[in-house]
N, C-alpha and C positions, 0 to 999 in steps of 0.2 A: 518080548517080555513086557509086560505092563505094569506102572504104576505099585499097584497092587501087590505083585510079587517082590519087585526093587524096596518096597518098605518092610516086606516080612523078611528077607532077606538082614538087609538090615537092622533092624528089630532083633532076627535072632542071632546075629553076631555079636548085640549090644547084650543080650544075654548070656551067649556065652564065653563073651569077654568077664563080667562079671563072676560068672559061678567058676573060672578059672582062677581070678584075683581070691576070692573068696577059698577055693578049694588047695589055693595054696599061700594061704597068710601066714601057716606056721613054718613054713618051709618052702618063701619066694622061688620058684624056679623061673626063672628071668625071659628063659627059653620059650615056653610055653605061653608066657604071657604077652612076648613081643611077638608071638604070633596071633594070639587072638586081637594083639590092638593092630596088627596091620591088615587081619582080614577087617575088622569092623571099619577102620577108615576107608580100604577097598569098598566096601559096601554103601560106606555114609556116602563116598562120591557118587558110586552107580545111582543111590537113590534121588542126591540131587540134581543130578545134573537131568535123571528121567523126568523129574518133578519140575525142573526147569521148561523142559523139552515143553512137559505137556501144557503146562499155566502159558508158553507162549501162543501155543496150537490154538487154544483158548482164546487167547485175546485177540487173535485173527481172524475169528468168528465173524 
């Protein structure tokens, strides 16, 4: 998996964390929202530590 994918990934987790919060402001359901913040953190790692990976690859050049 590349770069690329690890930020859309991401990105749409950070989305659909959001339209979760959102879609239940009138009626928090606690559930659903500790699970979109735990895939979006799952995600935020994958992407940096890919982002990591690659800016060292880079600097090895």
């Amino acid at each position: 998996m590349n770069i690329s994918q690890k930020k859309l990934e991401f990105e749409t987790s950070k989305e659909v964390l959001l339209e979760t919060i959102l879609k239940n402001k009138e009626n928090l359901d606690t559930n659903l929202i500790a699970i979109a913040i735990k895939n979006y953190v799952k995600n935020h790692e994958k992407y940096s530590l890919e982002k990591k990976r690659l800016l060292d690859v880079i600097s090895n050049v």
